[in-house]
C-alpha positions in Angstrom: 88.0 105.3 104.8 86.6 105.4 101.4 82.4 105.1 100.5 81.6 103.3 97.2 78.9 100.9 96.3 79.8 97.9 94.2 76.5 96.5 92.2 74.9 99.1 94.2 75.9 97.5 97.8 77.8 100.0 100.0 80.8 99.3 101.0 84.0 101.3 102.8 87.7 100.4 103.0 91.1 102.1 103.3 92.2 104.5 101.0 94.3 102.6 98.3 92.2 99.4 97.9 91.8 98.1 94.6 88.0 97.5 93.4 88.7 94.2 93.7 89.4 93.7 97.2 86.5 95.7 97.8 84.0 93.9 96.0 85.6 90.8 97.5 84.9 92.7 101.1 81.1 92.6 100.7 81.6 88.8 99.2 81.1 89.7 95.2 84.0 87.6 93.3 85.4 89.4 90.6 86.7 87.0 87.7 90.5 87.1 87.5 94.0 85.4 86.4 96.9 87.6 86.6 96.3 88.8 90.3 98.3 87.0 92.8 97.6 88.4 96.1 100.9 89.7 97.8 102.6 90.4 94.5 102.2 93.3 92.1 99.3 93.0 89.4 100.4 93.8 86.4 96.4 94.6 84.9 97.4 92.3 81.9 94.9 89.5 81.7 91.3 91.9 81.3 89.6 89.1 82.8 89.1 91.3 85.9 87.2 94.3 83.9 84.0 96.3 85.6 82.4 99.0 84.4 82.6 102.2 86.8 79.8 104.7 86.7 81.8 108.5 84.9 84.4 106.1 83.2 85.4 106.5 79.7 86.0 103.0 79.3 85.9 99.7 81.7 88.5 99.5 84.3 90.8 96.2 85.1 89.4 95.8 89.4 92.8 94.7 90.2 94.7 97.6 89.4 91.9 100.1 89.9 91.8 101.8 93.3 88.6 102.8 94.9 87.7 106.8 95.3 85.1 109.2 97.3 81.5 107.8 96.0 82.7 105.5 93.0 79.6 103.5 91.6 81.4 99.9 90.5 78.7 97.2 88.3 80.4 94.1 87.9 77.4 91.9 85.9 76.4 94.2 83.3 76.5 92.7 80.1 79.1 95.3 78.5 81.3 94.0 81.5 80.4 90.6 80.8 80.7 90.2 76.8 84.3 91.9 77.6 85.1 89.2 80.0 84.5 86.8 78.2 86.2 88.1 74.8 89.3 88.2 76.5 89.0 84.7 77.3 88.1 83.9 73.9 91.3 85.6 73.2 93.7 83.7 75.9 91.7 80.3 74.2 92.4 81.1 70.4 96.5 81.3 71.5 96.1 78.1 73.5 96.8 74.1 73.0 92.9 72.3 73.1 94.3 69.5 74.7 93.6 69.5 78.0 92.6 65.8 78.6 96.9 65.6 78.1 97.6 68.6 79.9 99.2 68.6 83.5 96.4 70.8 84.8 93.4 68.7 83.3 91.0 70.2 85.8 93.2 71.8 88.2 93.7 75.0 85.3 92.2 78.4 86.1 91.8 79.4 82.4 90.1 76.1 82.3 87.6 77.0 85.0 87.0 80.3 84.1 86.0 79.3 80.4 83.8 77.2 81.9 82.0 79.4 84.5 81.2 81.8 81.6 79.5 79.1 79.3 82.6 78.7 76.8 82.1 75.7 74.9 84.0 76.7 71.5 86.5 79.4 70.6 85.1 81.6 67.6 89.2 82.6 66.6 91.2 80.2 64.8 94.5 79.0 66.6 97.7 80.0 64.8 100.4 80.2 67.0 103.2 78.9 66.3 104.9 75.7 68.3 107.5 76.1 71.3 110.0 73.4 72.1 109.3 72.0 75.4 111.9 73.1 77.8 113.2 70.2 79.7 116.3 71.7 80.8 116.8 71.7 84.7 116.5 68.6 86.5 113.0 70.3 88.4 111.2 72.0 86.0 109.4 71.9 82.8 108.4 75.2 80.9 105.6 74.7 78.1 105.6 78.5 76.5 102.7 77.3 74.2 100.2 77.2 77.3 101.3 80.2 78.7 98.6 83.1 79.2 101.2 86.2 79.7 99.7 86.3 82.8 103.3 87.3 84.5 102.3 85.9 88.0 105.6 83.2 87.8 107.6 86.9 86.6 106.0 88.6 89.9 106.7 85.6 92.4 110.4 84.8 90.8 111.0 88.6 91.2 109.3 89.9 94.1 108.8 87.2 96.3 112.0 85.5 95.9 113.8 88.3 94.7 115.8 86.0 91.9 114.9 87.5 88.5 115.1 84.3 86.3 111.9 85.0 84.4 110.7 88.0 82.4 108.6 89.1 79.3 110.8 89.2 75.9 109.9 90.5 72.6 106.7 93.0 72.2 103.0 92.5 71.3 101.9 89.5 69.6 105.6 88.0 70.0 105.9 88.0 73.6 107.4 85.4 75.2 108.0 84.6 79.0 112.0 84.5 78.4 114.5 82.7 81.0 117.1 85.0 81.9 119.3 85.7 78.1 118.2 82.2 76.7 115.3 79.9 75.5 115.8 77.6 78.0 115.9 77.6 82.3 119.1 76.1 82.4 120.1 79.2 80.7 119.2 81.6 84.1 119.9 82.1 87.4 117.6 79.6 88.6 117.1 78.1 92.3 114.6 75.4 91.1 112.2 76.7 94.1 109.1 76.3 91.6 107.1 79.1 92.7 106.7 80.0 89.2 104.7 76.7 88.7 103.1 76.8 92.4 101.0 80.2 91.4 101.2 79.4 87.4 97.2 79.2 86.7 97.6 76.9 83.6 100.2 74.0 82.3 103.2 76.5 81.3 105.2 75.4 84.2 105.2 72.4 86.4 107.3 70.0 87.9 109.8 67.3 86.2 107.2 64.2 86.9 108.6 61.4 88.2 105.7 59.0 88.4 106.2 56.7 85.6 109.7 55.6 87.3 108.1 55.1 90.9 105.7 53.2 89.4 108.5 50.9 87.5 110.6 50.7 90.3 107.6 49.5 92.4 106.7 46.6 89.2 110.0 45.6 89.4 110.8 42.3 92.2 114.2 42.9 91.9 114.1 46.4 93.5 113.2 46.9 97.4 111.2 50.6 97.2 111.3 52.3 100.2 109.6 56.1 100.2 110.3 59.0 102.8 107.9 61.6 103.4 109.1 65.4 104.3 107.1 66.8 107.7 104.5 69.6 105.3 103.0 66.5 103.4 100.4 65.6 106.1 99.3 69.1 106.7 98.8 69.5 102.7 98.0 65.9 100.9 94.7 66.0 102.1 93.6 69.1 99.6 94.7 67.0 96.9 91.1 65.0 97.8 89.1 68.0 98.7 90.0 68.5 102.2 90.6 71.5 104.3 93.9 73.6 104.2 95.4 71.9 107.5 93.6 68.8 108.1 96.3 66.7 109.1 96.0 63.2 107.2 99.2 61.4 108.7 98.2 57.8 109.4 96.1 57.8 105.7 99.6 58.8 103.9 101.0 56.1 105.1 98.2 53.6 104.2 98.2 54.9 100.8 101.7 54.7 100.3 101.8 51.0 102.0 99.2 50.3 99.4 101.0 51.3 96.2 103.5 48.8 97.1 106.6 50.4 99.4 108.0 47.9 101.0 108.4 50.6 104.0 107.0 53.7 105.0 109.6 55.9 106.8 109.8 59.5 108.3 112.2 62.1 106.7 111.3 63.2 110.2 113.4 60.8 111.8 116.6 62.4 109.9 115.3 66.0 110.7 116.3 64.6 114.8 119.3 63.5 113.3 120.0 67.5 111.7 119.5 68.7 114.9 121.9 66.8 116.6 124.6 66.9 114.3 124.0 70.6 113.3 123.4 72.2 117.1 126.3 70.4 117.7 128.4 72.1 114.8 127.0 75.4 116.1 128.0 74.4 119.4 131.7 73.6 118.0 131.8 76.8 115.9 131.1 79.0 119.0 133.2 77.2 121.2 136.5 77.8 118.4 135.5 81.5 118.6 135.1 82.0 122.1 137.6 79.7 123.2 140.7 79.1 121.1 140.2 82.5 119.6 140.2 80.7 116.5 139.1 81.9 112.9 135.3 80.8 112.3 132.4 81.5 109.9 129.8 82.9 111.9 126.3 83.2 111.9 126.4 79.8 110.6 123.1 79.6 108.3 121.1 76.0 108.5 121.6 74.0 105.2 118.0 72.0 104.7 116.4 74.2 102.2 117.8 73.0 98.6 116.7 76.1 96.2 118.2 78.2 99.9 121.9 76.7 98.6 121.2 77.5 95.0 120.6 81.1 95.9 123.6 81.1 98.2 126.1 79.6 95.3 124.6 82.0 92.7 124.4 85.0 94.7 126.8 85.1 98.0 129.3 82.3 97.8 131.3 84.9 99.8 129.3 83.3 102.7 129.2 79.7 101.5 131.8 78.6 104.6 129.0 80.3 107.1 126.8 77.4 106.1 126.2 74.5 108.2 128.2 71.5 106.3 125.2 69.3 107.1 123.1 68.1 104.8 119.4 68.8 104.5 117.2 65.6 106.0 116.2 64.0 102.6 119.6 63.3 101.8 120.9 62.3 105.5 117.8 59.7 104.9 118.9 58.5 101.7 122.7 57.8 102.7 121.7 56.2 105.8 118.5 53.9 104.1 121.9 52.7 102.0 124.1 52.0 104.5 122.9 51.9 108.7 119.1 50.0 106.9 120.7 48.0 104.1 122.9 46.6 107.5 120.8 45.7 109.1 118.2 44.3 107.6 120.8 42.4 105.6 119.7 43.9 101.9 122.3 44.5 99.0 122.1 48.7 98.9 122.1 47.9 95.7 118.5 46.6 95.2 117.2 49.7 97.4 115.5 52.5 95.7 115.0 55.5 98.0 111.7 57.7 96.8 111.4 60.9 98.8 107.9 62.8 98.9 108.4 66.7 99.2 106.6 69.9 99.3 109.4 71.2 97.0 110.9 71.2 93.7 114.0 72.2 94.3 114.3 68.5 96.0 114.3 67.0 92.7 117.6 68.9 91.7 119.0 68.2 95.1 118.6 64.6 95.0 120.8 64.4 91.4 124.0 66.9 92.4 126.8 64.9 92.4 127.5 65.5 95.8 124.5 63.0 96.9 126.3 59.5 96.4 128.0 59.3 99.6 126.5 55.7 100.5 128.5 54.3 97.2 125.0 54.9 95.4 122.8 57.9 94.6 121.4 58.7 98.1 118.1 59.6 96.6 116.6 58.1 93.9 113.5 59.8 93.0 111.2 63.1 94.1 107.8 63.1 94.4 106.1 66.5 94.9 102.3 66.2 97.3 101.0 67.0 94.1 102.9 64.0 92.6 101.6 62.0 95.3 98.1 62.9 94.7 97.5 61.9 91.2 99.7 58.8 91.9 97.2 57.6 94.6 94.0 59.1 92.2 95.9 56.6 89.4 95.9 53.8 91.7 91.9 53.7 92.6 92.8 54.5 96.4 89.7 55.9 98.3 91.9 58.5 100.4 89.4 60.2 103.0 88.3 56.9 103.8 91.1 55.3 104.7 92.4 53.8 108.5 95.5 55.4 109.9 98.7 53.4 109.6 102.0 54.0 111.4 105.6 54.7 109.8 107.7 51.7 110.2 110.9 51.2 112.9 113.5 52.5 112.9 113.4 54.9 110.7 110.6 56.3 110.9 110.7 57.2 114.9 110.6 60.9 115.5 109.5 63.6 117.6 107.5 66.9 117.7 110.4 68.8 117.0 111.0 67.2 113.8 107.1 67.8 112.6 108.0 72.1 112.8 110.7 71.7 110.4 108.0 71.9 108.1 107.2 75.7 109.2 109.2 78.5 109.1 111.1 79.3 112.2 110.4 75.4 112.8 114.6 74.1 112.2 115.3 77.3 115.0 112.6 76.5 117.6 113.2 72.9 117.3 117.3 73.5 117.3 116.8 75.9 120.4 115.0 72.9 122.5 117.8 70.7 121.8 120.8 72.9 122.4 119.1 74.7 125.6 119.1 71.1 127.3 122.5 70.0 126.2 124.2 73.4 127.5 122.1 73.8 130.7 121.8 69.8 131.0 117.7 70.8 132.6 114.4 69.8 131.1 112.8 72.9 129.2 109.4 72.8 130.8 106.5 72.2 128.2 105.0 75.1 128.5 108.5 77.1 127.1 108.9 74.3 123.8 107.6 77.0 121.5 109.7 80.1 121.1 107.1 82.3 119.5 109.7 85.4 118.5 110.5 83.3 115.6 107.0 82.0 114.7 104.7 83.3 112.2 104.6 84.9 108.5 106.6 87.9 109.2 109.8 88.2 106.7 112.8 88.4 109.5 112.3 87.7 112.8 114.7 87.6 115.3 115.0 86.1 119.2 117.1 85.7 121.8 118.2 83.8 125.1 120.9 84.2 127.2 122.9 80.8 128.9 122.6 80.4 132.5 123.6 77.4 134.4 125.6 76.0 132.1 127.4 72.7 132.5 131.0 72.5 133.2 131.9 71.8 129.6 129.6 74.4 128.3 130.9 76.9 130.8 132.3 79.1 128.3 128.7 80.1 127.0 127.7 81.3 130.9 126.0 84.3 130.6 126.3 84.4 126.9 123.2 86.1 124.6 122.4 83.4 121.9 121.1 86.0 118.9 119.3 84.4 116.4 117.2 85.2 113.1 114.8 83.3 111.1 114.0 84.0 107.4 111.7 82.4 104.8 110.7 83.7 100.8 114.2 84.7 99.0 114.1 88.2 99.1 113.9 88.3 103.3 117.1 86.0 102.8 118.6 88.5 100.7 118.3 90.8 103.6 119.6 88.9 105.9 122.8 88.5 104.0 123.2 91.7 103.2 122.7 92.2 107.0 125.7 89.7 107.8 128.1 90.6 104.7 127.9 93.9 105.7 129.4 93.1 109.3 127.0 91.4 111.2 125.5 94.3 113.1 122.8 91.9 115.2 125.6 90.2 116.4 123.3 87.0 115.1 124.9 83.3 116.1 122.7 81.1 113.9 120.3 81.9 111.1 117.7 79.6 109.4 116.5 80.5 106.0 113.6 78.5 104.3 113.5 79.5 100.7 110.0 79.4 100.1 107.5 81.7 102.0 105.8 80.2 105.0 108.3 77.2 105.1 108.2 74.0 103.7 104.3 73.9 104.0 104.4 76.5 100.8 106.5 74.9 98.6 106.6 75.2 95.4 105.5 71.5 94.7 102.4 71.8 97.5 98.8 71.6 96.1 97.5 75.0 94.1 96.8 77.7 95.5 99.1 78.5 98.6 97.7 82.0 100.1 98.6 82.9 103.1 95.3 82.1 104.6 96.1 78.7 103.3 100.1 79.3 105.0 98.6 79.7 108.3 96.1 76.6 108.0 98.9 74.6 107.2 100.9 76.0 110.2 98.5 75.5 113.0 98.2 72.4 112.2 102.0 70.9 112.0 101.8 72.9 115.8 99.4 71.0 116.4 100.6 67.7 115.4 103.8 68.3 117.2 101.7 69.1 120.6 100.3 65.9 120.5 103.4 64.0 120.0 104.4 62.3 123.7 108.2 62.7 122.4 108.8 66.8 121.8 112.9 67.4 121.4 115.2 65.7 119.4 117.4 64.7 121.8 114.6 62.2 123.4 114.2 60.3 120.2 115.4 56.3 121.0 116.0 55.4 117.6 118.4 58.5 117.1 120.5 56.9 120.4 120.4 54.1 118.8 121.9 54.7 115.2 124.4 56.7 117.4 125.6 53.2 119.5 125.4 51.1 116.6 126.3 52.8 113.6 127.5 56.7 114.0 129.2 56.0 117.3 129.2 60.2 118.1 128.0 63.8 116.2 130.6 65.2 114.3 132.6 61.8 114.1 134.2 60.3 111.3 131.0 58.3 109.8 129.0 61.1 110.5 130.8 63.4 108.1 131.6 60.7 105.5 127.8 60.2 105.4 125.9 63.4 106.5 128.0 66.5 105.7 128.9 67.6 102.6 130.1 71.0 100.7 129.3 73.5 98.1 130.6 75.8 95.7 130.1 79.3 93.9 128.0 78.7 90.9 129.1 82.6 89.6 130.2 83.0 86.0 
């Protein structure tokens, strides 16, 4: 352990902490913007300066580790007046415009210039204009806002291990390039948007969609109906000043009744529908290999996490054929809202406009690949990120937190406990697990043994295991069989697991699920600012919780799942079922 003092409070901490976290230990913030905790700081921003007693000249905290006796001041006015110069500098080479700006009092260069009494900028502004880049169908890159603060380079590299983004040019000319062009279309791109989940200012943020929910909800001619992906609940409520986690179910769906959707369904209710069709695939694949000795693509890897199939047709198309052929929830919804609802509720598909609310950016590409249009229309029409959501309910004069609970609408918005977890990482295996245990072994799981806590949590890769027993008489060629499987969520753990299967499947893994942003679904990259991992776990606990206290708990027990089964998809893996709710990709490598 190391002694210091920081504004002449002791302290001690591991050797290796930065000042920083060590003033933060004995609850003295430290000013900054680069740092993003869990990713390399790169020291560049100088908003994070302290002056240490022996020093030559004053240190950047987040960089600067602690030694034997160091005397840190943080509040001295040479600390102070530096401080705030260089936020007089990051304010003379940005836009004033931020009653426009996507981060009107959501930006951290905002906040900070107001927490040290910056009401003017002493240096004139002479940068020179950037062309908006409007190129992917996700994201939007505004270079004159950016800071150089190189978190989106740390998250796109480290974290997700992609490499679209990195500094270009030198000095006063640096730009935040996209891979050898101007433009994001230009890179290797997945669309995850964790570049604008942990961008502190207006550089990067989502493709908004608003102003077309909000025609297609003026127009009597359309019949809106709006989807909401399982993270939402445990994350809209932040948008209004709640706590990480509170769960705020019931007042979604009164808000999104009162902006005018005609119904409120449950992406939920086609997250049962994955796990049917998709255990049964897996259950299909192992019984070609096993059985008939046949050739077959195994680990198959789940196929719900959009930016997930980017990475896989940029970087290992080698393993595109291990990929489950189902599509992720949001589009199964979609397809069937314009075919199995439009049915039966006797509406021309035509006149149906399917918006989808998602934690995720990626979503927004998803919904536009030309794949999607397998109900005769685009499945999907539009993608709202929660943060989307937020503002459109803020817009709309809706007093959230006080709001009464409403219920998703029939049938499509039935589901179960097992659907809720797809929002956390590990959730699509625990979830597949309780389905495909009772199908094989034709018993009840007992309560108690729903959660399969190997594959729970924030580590990287996990891995589990269970091994058949009892098996029915159709199943009985997985009798005594070990059923391997891994879990892996952030880009770069995915890498590894790849790398793991390409290089001959040493695990002797059966089924993998990859989420491509970390944590799951409840951290991505369109979820409110800023996901730590204190805020992961928050999130977490309580989609655990709100499956617990669902009184249906496995996919399999959903009615209105049986249901679209005897009246419209007849059996998993049939003929309607793969017109409507498989697909296939392709290598995207030049």
């Amino acid at each position: 352990m190391i002694n210091l003092t920081v504004n002449n409070v002791p302290v001690s901490v591991e050797d290796g902490t930065t000042v920083l976290d060590a003033a933060a230990k004995v609850g003295i913030k430290i000013p900054t913007l680069c740092h993003l905790d869990g990713v390399s700081s790169p020291g560049s921003c100088r908003v994070c300066l302290v002056e240490i007693k022996g020093a030559r000249t004053l240190q950047p905290s987040c960089v600067t580790k602690v030694t034997e006796g160091m005397a840190v001041s943080t509040n001295t006015k040479l600390a102070r007046d530096a401080r705030k110069l260089s936020v007089e500098l990051m304010l003379a080479n940005h836009p004033w415009d931020c009653n426009a700006c996507k981060r009107n009092n959501e930006c951290e260069l905002q906040a900070l210039a107001t927490s040290m009494g910056i009401s003017e900028v002493r240096f004139p502004y002479e940068k020179e204009q950037i062309p908006l880049d409007k190129s992917t169908p996700a994201l939007v890159r505004d270079m004159n806002k950016c800071v150089l603060c190189r978190r989106c380079i740390g998250v796109c590299q480290e974290t997700q291990g992609v490499g679209s983004l990195s500094p270009r040019l030198r000095g006063f000319d640096t730009v935040i390039g996209a891979g050898s062009g101007d433009n994001l279309c230009d890179a290797v791109c997945v669309q995850c948007g964790q570049c604008s989940a942990v961008c502190p200012v207006g550089a990067i943020y989502e493709k908004d969609s608003i102003e077309d929910v909000w025609k297609a909800l003026d127009n009597p001619d359309k019949y809106v109906v709006v989807q909401t992906a399982p993270a939402i609940r445990a994350a809209l409520g932040e948008c209004f000043g709640l706590k990480p986690g509170t769960l705020v179910t019931g007042k979604m769906v009164t808000a999104l009744r009162r902006l005018g959707f005609k119904k409120v369904f449950d992406t939920n209710f086609t997250a049962d529908l994955t796990i049917i069709e998709e255990g049964h695939e897996l259950l299909t694949r192992l019984k070609t290999a096993l059985v008939e000795k046949g050739t077959v693509s195994l680990p198959m890897f789940t196929s719900c996490s959009p930016g997930w199939i980017n990475y896989m047709e940029y970087f290992y198309p080698n393993l595109l054929p291990n990929l489950s052929s189902c599509k992720s929830p949001q589009q199964m919804f979609g397809a069937l809202a314009k075919t199995y609802f439009a049915q039966k509720e006797g509406i021309d598909p035509s006149k149906i406009i399917v918006v989808s609310i998602m934690p995720c950016t990626a979503k927004k590409f998803e919904c536009d690949r030309e794949e999607m249009n397998s109900s005769g229309f685009k499945d999907v029409d539009y993608v709202l990120t929660t943060r989307e959501l937020g503002h459109m309910i803020t817009e709309a004069g809706i007093d959230f937190v006080n709001l009464e609970d409403g219920e998703q609408d029939a049938p499509m918005g039935m589901s179960t406990g097992a659907a809720d977890i797809f929002a956390n990482t590990g959730g699509v295996m625990e979830a597949a697990l309780r389905t495909v245990y009772e199908v094989v072994i034709g018993q009840q799981l007992p309560m108690e043994k729903l959660h399969v806590k190997p594959v729970q949590g924030l580590k990287g890769l996990k891995e589990a295991s269970v091994t058949l027993t009892g098996c029915k008489p159709e199943w009985s060629f997985l009798e005594g069989v070990t059923a391997k499987v891994a879990v892996a969520h952030g880009l770069s753990n995915a890498k590894k697991a790849c790398e793991l299967v390409a290089a001959g499947n040493k695990h002797g893994w059966h089924f993998i699920e990859v989420m491509c942003c970390p944590g799951g679904c409840i951290g991505g990259g369109g979820q409110p600012r800023l996901t730590t991992d204190a805020v992961r776990k928050a999130r977490m606990k309580a989609i655990y919780k709100e499956d617990e206290g669902r009184p249906m708990r496995k996919s399999h027990d959903n009615p209105a799942i049986t249901q679209i089964y005897k009246e419209f998809l007849h059996e998993p893996l049939g003929h309607k079922s793969h017109e409507l709710l498989h697909t296939h990709y392709h290598s995207k490598v030049k």
